[in-house]
Structures are given as C-alpha cells and as structure tokens.
ROGU-521636 format. One line per 2 residues: for each residue x negated, y negated, z negated of N, C-alpha, C, O. Coordinates in steps of 0.02 Angstrom, whole numbers, always signed. Example, Ala and Ser with C-alpha at 12.3 -4.5 7.8 and 13.67 -1.06 7.14 Angstrom:
BEGIN
-660:+284:-390:-615:+225:-390:-660:+165:-390:-712:+166:-423  -642:+112:-354:-684:+53:-357:-645:-2:-394:-670:-57:-402
! end
This chain:
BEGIN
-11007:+574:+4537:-10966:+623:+4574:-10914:+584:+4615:-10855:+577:+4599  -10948:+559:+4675:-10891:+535:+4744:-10848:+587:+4742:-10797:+565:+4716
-10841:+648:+4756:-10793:+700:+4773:-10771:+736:+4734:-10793:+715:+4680  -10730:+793:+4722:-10724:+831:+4695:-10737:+906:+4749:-10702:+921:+4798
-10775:+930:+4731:-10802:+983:+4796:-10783:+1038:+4761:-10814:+1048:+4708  -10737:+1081:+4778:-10689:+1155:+4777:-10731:+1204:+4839:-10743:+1199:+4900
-10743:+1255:+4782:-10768:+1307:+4823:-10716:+1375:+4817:-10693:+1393:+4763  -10705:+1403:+4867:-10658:+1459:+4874:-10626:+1477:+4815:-10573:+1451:+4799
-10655:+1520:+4782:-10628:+1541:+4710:-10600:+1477:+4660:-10598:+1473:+4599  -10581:+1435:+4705:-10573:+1372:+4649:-10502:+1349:+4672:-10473:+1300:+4648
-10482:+1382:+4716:-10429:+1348:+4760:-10385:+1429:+4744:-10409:+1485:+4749  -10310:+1409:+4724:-10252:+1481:+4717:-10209:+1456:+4791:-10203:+1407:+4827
-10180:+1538:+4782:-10123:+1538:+4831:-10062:+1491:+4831:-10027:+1495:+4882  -10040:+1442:+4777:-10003:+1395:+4806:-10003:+1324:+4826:-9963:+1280:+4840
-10091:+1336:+4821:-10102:+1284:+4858:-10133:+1231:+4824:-10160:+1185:+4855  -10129:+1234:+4733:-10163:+1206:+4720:-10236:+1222:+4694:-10259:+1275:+4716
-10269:+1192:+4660:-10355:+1193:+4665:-10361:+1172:+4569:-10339:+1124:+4538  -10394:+1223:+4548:-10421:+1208:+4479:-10490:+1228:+4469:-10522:+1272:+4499
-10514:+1175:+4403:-10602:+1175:+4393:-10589:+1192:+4311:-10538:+1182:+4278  -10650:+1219:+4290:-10647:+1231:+4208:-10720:+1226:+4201:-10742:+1257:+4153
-10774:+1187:+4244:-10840:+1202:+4213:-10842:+1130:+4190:-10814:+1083:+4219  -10889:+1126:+4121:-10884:+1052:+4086:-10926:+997:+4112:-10920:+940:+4089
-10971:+1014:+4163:-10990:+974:+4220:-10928:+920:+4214:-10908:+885:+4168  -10915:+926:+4256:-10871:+910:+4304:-10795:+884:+4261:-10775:+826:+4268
-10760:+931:+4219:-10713:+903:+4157:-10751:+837:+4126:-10719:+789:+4106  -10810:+838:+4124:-10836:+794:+4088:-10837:+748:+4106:-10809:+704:+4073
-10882:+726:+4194:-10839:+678:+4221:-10788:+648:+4228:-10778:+587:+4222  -10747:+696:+4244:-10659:+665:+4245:-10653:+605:+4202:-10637:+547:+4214
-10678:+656:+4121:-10647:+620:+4062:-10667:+547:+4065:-10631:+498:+4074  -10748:+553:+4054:-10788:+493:+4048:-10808:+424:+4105:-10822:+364:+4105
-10801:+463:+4132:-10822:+430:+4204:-10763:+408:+4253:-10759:+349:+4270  -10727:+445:+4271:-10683:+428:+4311:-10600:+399:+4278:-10557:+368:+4309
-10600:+420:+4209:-10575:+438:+4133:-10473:+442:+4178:-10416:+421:+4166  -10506:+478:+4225:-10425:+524:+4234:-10373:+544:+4191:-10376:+570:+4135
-10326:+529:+4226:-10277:+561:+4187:-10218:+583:+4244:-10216:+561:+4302  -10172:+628:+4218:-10129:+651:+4274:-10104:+615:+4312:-10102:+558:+4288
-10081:+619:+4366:-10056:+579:+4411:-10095:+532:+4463:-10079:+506:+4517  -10157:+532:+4423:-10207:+490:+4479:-10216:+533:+4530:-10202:+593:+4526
-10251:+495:+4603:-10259:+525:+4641:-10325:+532:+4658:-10356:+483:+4637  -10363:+574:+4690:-10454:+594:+4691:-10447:+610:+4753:-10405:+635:+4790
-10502:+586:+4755:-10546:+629:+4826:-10580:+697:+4813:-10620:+712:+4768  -10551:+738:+4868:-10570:+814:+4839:-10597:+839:+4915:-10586:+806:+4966
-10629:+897:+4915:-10655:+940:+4967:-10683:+1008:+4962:-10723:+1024:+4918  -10660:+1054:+5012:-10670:+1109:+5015:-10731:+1099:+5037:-10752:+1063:+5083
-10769:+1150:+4983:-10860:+1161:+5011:-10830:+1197:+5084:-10791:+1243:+5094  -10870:+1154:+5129:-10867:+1184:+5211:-10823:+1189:+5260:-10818:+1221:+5312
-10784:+1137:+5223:-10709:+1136:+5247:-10709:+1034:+5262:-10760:+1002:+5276  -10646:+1007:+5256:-10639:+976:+5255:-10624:+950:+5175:-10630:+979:+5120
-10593:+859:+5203:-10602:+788:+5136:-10530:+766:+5127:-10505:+736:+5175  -10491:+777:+5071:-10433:+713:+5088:-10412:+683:+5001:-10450:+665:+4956
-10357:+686:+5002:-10342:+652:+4937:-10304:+721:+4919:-10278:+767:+4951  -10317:+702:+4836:-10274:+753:+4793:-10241:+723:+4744:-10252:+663:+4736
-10191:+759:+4699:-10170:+719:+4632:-10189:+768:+4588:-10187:+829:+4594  -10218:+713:+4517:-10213:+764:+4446:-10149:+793:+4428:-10101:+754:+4419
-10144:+835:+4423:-10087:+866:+4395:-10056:+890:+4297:-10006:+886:+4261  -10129:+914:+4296:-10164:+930:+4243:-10211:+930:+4224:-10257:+952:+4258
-10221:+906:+4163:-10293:+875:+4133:-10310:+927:+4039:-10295:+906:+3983  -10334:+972:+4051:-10319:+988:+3953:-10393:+1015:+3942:-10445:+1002:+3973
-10378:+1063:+3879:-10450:+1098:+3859:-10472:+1161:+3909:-10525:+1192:+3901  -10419:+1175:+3965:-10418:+1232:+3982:-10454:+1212:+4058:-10473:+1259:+4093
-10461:+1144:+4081:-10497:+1145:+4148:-10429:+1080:+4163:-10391:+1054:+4123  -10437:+1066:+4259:-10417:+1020:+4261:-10358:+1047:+4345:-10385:+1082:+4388
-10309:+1031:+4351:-10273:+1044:+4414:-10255:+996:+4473:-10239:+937:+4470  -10263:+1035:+4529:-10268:+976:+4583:-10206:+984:+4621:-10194:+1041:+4638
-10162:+939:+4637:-10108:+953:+4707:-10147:+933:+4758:-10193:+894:+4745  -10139:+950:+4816:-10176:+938:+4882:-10121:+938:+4935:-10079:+982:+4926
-10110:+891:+5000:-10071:+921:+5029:-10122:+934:+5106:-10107:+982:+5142  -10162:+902:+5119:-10203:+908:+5161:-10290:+890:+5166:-10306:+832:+5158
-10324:+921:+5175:-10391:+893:+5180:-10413:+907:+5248:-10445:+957:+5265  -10390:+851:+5293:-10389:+846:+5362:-10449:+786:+5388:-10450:+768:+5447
-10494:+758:+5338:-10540:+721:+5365:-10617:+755:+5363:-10642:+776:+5311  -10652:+758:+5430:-10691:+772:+5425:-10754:+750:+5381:-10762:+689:+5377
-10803:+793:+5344:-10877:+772:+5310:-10909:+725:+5354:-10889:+720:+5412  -10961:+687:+5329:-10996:+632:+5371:-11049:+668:+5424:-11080:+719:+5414
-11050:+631:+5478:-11103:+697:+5529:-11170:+695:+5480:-11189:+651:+5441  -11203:+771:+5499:-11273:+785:+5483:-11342:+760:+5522:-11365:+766:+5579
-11365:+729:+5458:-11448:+708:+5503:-11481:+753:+5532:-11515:+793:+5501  -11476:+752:+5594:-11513:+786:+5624:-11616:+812:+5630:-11658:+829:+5672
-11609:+798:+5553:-11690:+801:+5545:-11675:+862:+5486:-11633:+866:+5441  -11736:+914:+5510:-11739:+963:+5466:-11819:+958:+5432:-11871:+937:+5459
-11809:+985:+5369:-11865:+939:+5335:-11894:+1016:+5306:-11859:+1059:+5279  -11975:+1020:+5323:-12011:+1040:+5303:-12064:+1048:+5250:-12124:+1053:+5262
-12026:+1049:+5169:-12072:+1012:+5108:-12153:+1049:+5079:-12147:+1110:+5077  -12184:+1039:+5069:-12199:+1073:+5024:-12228:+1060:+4943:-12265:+1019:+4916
-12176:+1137:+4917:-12149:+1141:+4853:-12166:+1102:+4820:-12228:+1102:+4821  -12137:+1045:+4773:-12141:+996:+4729:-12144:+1033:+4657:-12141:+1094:+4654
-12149:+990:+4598:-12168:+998:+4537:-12092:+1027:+4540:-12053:+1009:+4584  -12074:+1072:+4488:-12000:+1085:+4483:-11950:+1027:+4454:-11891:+1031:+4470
-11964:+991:+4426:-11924:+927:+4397:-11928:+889:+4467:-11873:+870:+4486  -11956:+881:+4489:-11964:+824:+4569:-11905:+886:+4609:-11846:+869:+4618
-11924:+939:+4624:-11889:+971:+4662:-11828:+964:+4660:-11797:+947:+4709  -11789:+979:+4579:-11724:+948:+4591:-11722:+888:+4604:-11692:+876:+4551
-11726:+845:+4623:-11694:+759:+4621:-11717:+793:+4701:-11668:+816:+4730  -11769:+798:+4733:-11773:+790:+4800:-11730:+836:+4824:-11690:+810:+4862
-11725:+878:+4818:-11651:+923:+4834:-11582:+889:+4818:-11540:+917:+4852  -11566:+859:+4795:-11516:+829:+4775:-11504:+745:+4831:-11455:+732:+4866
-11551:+713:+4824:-11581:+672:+4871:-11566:+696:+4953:-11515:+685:+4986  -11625:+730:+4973:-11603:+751:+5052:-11547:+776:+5075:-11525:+768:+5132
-11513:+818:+5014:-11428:+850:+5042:-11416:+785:+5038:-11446:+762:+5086  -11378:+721:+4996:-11354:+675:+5000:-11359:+636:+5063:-11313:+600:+5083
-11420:+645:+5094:-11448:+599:+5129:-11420:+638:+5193:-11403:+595:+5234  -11412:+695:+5214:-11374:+736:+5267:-11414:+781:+5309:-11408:+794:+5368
-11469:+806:+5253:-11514:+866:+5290:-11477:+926:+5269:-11452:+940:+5214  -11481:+969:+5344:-11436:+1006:+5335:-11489:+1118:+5339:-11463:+1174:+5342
-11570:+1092:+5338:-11608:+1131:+5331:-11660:+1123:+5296:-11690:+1072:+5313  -11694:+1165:+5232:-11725:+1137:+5207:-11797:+1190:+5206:-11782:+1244:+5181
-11855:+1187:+5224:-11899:+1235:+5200:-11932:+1225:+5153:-11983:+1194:+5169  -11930:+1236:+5101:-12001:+1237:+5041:-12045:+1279:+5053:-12026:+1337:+5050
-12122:+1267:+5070:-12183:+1287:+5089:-12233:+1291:+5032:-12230:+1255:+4982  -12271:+1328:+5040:-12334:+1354:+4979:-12376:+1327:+5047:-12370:+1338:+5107
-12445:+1267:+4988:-12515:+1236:+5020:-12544:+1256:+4976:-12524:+1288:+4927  -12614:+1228:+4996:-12649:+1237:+4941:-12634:+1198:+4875:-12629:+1227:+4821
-12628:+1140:+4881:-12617:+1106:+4835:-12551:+1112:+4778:-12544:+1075:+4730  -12500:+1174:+4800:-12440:+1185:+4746:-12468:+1246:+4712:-12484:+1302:+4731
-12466:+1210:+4652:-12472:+1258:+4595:-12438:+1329:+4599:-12378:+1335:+4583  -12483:+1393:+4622:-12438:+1456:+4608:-12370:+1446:+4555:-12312:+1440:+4574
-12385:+1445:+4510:-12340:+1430:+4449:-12283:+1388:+4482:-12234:+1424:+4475  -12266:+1340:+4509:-12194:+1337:+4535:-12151:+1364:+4555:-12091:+1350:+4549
-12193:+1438:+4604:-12145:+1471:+4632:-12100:+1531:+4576:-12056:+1572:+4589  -12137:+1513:+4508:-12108:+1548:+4468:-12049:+1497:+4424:-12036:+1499:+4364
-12025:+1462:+4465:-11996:+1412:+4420:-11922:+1446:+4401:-11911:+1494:+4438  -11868:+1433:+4354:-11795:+1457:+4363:-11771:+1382:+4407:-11710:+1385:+4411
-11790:+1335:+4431:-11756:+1295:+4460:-11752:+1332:+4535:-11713:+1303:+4572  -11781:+1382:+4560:-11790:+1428:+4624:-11740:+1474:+4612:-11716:+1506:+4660
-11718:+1483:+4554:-11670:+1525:+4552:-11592:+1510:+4612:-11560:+1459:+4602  -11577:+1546:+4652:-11537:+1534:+4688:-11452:+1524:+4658:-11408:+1537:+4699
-11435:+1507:+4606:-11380:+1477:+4570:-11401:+1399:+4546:-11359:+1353:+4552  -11459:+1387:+4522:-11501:+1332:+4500:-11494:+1285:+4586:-11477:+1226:+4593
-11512:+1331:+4635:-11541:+1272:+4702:-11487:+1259:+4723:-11480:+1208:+4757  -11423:+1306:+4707:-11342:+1272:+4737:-11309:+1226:+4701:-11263:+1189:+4719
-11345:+1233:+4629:-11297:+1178:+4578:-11317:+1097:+4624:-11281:+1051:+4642  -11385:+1109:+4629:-11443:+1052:+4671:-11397:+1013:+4721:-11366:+960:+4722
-11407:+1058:+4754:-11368:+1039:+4827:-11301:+1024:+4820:-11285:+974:+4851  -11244:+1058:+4782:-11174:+1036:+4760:-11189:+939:+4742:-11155:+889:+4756
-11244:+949:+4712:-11251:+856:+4667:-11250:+825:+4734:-11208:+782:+4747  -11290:+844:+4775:-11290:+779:+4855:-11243:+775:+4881:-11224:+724:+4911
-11207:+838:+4875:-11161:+833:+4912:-11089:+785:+4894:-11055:+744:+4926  -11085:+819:+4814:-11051:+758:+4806:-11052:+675:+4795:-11007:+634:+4790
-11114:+672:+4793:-11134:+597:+4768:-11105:+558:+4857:-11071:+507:+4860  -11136:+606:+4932:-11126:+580:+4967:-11042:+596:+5013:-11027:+579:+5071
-11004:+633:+4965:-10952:+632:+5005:-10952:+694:+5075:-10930:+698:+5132  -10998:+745:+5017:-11003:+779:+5090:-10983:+847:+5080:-10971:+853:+5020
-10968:+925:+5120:-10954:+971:+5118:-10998:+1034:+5140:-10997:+1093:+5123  -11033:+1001:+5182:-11059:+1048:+5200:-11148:+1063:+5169:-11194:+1023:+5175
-11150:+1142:+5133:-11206:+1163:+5117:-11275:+1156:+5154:-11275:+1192:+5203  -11318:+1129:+5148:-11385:+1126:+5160:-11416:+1213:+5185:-11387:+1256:+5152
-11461:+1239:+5231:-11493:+1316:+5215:-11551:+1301:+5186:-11577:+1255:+5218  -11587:+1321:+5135:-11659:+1320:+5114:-11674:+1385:+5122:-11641:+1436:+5112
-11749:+1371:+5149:-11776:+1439:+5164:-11838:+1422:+5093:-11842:+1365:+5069  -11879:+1477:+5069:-11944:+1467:+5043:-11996:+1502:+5079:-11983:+1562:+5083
-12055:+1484:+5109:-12097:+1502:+5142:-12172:+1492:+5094:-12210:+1444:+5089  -12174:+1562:+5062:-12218:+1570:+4990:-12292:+1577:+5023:-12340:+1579:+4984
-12302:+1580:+5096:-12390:+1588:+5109:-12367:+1547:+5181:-12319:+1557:+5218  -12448:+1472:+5186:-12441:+1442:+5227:-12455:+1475:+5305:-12416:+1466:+5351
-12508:+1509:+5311:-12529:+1530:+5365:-12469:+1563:+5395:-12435:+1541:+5442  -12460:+1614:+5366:-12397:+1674:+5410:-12347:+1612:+5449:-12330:+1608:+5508
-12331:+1570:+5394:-12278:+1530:+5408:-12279:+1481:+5477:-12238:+1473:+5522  -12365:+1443:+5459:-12358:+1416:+5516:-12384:+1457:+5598:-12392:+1427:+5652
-12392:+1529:+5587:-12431:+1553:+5641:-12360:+1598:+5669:-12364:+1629:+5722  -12299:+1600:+5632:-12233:+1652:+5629:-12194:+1600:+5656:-12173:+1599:+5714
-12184:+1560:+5615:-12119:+1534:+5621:-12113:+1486:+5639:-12064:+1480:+5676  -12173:+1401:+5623:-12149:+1351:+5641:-12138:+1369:+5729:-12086:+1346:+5753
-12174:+1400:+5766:-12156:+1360:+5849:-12091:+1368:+5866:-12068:+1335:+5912  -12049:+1416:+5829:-11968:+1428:+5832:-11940:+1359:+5805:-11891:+1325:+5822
-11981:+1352:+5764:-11927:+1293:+5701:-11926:+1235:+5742:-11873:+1204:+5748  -11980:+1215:+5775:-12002:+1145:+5797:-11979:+1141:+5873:-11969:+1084:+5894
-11970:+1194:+5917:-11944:+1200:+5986:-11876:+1165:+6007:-11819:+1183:+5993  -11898:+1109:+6046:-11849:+1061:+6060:-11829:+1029:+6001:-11769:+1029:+5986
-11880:+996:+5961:-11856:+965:+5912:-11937:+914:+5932:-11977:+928:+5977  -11944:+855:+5884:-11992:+814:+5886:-12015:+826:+5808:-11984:+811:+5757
-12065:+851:+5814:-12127:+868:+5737:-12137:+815:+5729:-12144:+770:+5771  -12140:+813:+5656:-12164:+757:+5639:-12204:+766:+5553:-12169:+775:+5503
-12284:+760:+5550:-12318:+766:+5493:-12360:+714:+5470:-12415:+690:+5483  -12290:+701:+5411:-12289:+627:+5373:-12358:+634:+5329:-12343:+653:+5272
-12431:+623:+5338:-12476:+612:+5292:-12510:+550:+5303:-12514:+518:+5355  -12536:+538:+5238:-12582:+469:+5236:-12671:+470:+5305:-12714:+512:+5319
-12659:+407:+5325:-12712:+409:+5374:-12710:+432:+5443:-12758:+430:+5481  -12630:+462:+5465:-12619:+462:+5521:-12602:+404:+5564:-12583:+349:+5544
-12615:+430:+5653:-12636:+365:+5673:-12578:+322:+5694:-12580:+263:+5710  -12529:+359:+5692:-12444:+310:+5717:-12418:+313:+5668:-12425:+359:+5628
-12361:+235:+5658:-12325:+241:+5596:-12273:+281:+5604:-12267:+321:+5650  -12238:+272:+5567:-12162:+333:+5554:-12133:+266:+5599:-12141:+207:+5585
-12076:+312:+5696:-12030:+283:+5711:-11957:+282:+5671:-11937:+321:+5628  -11927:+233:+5693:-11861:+198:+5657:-11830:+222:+5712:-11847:+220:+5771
-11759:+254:+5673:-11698:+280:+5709:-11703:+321:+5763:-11676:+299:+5813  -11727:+372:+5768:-11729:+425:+5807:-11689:+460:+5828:-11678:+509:+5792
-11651:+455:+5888:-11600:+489:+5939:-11597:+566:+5941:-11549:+605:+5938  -11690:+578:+5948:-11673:+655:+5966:-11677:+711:+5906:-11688:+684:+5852
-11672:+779:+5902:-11682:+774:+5857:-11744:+800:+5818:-11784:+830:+5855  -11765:+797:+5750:-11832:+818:+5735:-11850:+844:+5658:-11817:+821:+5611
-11891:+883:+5649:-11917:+900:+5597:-11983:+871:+5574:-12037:+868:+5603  -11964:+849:+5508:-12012:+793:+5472:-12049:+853:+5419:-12015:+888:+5381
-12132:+856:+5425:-12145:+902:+5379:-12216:+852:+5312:-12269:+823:+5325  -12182:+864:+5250:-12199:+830:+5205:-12238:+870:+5156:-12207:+915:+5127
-12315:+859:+5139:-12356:+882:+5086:-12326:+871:+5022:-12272:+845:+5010  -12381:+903:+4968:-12390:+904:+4911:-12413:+829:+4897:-12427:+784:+4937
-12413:+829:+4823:-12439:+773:+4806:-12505:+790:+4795:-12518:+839:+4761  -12564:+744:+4830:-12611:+749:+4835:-12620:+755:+4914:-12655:+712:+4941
-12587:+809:+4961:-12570:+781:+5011:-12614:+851:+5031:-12658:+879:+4998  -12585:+870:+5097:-12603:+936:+5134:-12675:+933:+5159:-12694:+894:+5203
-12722:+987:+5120:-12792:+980:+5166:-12810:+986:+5212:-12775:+1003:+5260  -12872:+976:+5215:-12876:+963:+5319:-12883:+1034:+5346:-12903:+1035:+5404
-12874:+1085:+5322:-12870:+1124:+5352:-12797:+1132:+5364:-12784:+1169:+5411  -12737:+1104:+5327:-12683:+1118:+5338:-12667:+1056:+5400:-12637:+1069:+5452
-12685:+1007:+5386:-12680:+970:+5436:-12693:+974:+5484:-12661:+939:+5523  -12746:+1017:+5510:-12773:+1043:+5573:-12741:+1089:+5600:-12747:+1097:+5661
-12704:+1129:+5565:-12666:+1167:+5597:-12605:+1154:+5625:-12586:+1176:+5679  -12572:+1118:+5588:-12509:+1077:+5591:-12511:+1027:+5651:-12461:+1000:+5674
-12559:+1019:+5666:-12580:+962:+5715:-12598:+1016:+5774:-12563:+1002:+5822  -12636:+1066:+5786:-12634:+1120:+5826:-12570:+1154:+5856:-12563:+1163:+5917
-12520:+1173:+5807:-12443:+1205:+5820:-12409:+1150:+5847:-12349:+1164:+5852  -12419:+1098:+5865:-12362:+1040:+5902:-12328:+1005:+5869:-12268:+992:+5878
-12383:+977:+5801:-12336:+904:+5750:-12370:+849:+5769:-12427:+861:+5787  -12352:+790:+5772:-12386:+738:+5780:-12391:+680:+5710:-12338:+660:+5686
-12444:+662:+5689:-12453:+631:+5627:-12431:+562:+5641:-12446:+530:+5691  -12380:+537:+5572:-12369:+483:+5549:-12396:+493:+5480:-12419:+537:+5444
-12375:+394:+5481:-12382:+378:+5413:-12335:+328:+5399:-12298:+298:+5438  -12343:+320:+5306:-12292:+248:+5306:-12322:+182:+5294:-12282:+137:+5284
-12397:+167:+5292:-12426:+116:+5263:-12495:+137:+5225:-12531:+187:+5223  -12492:+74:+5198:-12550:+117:+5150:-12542:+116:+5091:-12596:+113:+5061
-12498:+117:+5060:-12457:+150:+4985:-12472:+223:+5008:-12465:+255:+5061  -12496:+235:+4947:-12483:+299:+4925:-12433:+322:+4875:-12440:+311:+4815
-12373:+359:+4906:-12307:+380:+4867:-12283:+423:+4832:-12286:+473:+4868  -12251:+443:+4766:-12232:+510:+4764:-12200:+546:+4798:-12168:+516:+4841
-12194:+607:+4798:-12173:+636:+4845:-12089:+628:+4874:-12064:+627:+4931  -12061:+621:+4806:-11986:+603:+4827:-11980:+543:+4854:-11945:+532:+4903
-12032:+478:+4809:-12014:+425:+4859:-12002:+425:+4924:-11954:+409:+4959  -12082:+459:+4936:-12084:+442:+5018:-12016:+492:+5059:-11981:+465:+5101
-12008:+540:+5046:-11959:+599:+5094:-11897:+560:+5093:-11859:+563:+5141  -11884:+526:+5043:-11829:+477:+5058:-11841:+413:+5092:-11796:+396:+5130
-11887:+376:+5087:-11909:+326:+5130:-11910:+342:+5198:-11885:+307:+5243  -11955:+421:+5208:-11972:+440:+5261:-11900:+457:+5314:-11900:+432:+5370
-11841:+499:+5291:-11787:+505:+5309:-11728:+449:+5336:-11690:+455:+5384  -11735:+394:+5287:-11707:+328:+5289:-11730:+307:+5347:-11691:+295:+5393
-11820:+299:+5354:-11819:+269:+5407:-11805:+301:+5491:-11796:+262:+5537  -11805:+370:+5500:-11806:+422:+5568:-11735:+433:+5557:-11711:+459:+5607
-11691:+423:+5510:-11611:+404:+5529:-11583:+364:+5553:-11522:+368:+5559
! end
C-alpha cells in the first residue's frame, strides 16, 4: 500500500479523513508499523495526492490530518485493454496489475474458450472488482478508477460495439502466430485485445481481424495470460 486512497465517505467535514476496515489498519500496523505523528501519502479516490499526518491510531480505525492534496495522479496509459475473461483467481491479480499499470478501460469478453462458469464467479461481483482495482491503484500511487465493462456474448459484442471502441484508436490482437511483433512505445493511442488461455479460435480471430485489429505477437513463448497482458502493456507503453 504506496497510498492511502480515501473515498468520499471516508473524509468528515473538518477536514480530516478516517479508515476502520482491517485491510488497511492492518497495514499501517505491520507494514508501515505507524504510529501517530508520522506522515503518509494519502489520496482522494479521483481527486488528487499529497501528504497527511497520523493523528490517531487505536482499535477504533485510524485518523488522518491533511492540509492539501494538490499533486496530481500519474497520467493514464492510453491503451484500453480488451480481455477475455480469465480463470477468476487470474482475474484478480490481472485486474489489480493493469489498474497499477494505468489502464484506465477495461472490457472482460466471453470466447469460446472461457468457461461459462466464470461468469458466475463472486469475484464479478461489483464490490469484489472495486476492492481489485483500489489494490492497483494503490500499489501504483494512483487515484483514478479504471471503467470495466463485461461483454457476456462475443458476436453481439464484436458486430455492436467494437467499431465504436476501436475508432481512432490503433487495434491491436495480441495472439500467438501473428505476423508482426508487438511495437514498443506507442504515441498514439490504442486498444490491445487479449484471449483466453488457450487462445481465441479462428473463428474469433477472423473476425477480429475483419472489424479493424491487426495481429501481433510476443515471440514464441507461449504465456499465461497475466504474464503476457503485462508484458504486452509494458511493452506498447
């Protein structure tokens, strides 16, 4: 926990800012092993970054003085990432992962290859996918929320929505055996769209390649899925 990330209801009218979930107390204790008077880095989810002091530390939660959080979050990668749905244990870390990393849109997609049964996961639960995203955010010092969409049937999705998603952006569909590698550091901006493990069939590939993506790859390793979306991101940042 780089930050301490305060969301509305966490912050009172005089200005100072208190937490009581044991997340986070727990850190303090162990990890950062605070005690009053130190000073933290704190941030309003969606707001701005600055310094705070402990004030108070007990069984009851922990208190912040603040006098300003006047530095802006780190800019957002301008790559919006198109997944589709991971095992639910992978899902969190890669959710946690790409917010850190400064994706600031996320789609999770149904292929053939994701098990119906994920989309029944409680990690989809929409309190579960914010705890997710809170972790990147603070690991990287950042404030601002990620949007995830879930897009539960491929066709509609790619015959509805991608040519909106991808318009004035540079597609990009990271599978094994495509014929250009993944470019390094990319100016403009683009959406990177990433299979299942096992990897999108050719009928999904054909389509995807039809709607205006152009295929990369990273080598000839074959990766898990989180590896690569982080490899893959690292390198088009």
């Amino acid at each position: 926990m780089n930050l301490i990330l305060l969301e509305a209801d966490e912050w009172q009218a005089d200005g100072q800012a208190h937490i009581g979930d044991p997340r986070r107390l727990r850190h303090l204790r162990e990890v950062h092993r605070a005690t009053p008077g130190d000073e933290l880095t704190l941030g309003r989810l969606g707001g701005g970054i600055g310094r705070g002091r402990l004030a108070r530390l007990d069984a009851e939660g922990a208190w912040f003085e603040c006098d300003a959080l006047d530095q802006p979050p780190p800019p957002a990668l301008d790559i919006e990432l198109i997944l589709a749905l991971p095992r639910p244990r992978m899902l969190a870390r890669s959710l946690e992962h790409v917010t850190a990393l400064g994706v600031k849109r996320i789609t999770l997609l149904h292929t053939r290859r994701v098990e119906k049964s994920y989309w029944q996961s409680p990690e989809l639960h929409p309190d579960k996918i914010h705890q997710h995203l809170l972790l990147g955010l603070e690991q990287a010092r950042d404030t601002v929320l990620p949007e995830v969409r879930l897009a539960t049937r491929f066709k509609p999705f790619v015959e509805d929505c991608l040519a909106d998603d991808i318009a004035g952006r540079r597609a990009l569909l990271a599978h094994p055996g495509m014929p250009a590698a993944c470019p390094r550091g990319l100016e403009a901006p683009a959406t990177l769209l990433v299979g299942p493990e096992g990897g999108f069939i050719p009928y999904e590939v054909e389509q995807l390649l039809a709607a205006g993506c152009e295929g990369i790859h990273l080598g000839p390793r074959i990766l898990r899925v989180e590896t690569a979306v982080v490899a893959l991101l690292a390198r088009l940042g």
